[in-house]
C-alpha positions as CSV (number, residue, x, y, z in Angstrom):
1,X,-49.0,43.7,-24.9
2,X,-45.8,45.4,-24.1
3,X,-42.3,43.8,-25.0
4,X,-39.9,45.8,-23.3
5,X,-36.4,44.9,-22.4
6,X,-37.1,42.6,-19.5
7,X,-39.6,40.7,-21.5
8,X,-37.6,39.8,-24.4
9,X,-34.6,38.6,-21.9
10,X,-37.1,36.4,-19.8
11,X,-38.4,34.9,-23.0
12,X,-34.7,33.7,-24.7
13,X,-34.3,32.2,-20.9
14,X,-36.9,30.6,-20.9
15,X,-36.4,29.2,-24.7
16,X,-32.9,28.2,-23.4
17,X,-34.2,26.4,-20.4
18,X,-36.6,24.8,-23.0
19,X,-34.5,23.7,-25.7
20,X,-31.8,22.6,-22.7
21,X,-34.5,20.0,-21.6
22,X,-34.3,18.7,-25.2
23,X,-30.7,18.6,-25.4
24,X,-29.6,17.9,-22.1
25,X,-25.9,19.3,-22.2
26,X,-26.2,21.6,-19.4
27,X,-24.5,23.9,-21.2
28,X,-27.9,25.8,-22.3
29,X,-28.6,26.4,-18.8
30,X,-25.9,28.2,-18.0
31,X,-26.6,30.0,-20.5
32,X,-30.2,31.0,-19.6
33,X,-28.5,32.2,-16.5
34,X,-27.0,34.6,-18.9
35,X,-30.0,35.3,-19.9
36,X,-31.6,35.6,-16.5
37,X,-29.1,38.1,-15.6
38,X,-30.3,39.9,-18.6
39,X,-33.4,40.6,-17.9
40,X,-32.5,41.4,-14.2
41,X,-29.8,44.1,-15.9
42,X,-33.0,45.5,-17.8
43,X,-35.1,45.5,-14.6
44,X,-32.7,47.6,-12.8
45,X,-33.1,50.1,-16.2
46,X,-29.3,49.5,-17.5
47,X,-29.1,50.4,-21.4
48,X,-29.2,47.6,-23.9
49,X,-25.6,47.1,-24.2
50,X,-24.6,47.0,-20.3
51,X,-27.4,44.0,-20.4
52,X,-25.5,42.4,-23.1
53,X,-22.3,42.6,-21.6
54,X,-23.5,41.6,-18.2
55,X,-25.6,38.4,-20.2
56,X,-22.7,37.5,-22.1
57,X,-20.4,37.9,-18.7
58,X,-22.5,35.6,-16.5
59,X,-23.7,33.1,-19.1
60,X,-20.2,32.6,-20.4
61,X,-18.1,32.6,-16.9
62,X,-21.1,30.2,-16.1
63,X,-20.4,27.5,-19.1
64,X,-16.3,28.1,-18.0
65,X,-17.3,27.0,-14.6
66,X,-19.1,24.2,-15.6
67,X,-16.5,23.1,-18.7
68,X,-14.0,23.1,-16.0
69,X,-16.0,20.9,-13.3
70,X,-16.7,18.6,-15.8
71,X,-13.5,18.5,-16.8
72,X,-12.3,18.0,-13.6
73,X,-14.7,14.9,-13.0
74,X,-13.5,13.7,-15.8
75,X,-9.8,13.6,-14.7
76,X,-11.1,11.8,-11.4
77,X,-13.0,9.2,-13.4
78,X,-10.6,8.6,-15.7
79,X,-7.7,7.2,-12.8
80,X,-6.2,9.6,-10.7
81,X,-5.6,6.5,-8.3
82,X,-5.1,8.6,-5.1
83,X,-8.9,9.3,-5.6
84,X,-10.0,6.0,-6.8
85,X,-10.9,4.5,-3.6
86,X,-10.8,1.1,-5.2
87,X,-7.1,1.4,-5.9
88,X,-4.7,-1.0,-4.2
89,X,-7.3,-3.5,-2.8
90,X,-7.2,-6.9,-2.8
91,X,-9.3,-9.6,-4.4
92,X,-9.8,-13.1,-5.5
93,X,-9.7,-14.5,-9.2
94,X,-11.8,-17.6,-8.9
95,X,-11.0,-18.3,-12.7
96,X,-9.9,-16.1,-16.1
97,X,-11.8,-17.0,-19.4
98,X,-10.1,-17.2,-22.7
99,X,-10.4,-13.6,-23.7
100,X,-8.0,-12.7,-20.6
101,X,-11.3,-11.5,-18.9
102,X,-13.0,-12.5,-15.6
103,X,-16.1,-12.2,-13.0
104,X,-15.1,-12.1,-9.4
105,X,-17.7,-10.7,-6.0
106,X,-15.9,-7.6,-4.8
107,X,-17.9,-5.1,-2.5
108,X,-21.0,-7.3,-2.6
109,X,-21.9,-7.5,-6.2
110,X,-20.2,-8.9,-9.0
111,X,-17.3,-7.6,-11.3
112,X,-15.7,-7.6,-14.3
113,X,-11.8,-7.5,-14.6
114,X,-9.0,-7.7,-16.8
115,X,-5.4,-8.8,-16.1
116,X,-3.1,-5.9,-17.0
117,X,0.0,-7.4,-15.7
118,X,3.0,-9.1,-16.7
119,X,3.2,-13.0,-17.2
120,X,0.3,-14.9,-17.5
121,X,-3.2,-14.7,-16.0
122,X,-3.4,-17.2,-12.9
123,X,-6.4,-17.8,-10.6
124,X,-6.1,-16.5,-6.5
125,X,-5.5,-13.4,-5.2
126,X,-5.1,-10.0,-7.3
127,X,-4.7,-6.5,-6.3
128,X,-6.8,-3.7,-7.9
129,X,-4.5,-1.2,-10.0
130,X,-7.2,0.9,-11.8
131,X,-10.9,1.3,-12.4
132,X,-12.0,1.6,-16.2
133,X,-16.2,2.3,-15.9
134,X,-17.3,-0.5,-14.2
135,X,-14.1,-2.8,-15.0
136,X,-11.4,-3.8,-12.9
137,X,-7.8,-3.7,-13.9
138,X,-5.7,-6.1,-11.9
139,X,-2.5,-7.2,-11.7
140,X,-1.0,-10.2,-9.3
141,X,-0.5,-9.4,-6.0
142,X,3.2,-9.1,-5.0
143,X,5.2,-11.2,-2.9
């Protein structure tokens, strides 16, 4: 059996893609592109160090990519309210519970919320000022 240069990178992608199901970060399979590229560098009969360079240059700009799409999701998620759809709308408290917590129907299924503004918690009609997960941040509506 012959393990040449093309081999060897096919079987660290392969162990990446492997280990990557196992872990599930995503990460590792950016890296098996890396490592994909690799082998493809080794195909085309580049020495051992242009198919390191070319690896390490595609599986890293690949995790860069994907740290900074994640990172952007993240900034999205976390309440950039002119891209949280949810922002500014209007619904109705039918009660608060003691904790300063309550259930309301919004969008056809029921919510959670918390009061975030200023006084005290009163029953009727809120207005949506953020989204934390799956909780609503409310405040009263003006006016």
């Amino acid at each position: 059996m012959d393990w040449n240069a093309p081999t060897l990178w096919w079987l660290i992608a392969g162990l990446l893609v492997a280990v990557e199901l196992v872990t599930t970060t995503f990460y590792l399979l950016m890296m098996a592109l890396g490592a994909v590229a690799g082998a493809l560098a080794a195909h085309l009969g580049l020495g051992l160090n242009l198919q390191v360079a070319i690896a390490a240059l595609v599986g890293g700009g690949a995790v860069a990519v994907w740290h900074l799409v994640r990172r952007r999701r993240r900034a999205v998620a976390a309440g950039d309210a002119e891209l949280q759809l949810d922002v500014g709308a209007q619904v109705q408290v039918p009660a608060w519970q003691p904790d300063g917590q309550a259930r309301l129907s919004y969008r056809g299924s029921t919510w959670s919320a918390r009061y975030v503004g200023s006084g005290a918690a009163l029953p009727g009609p809120h207005v949506i000022r953020g989204v934390q997960g799956n909780l609503l941040l409310l405040d009263r509506l003006p006016g």
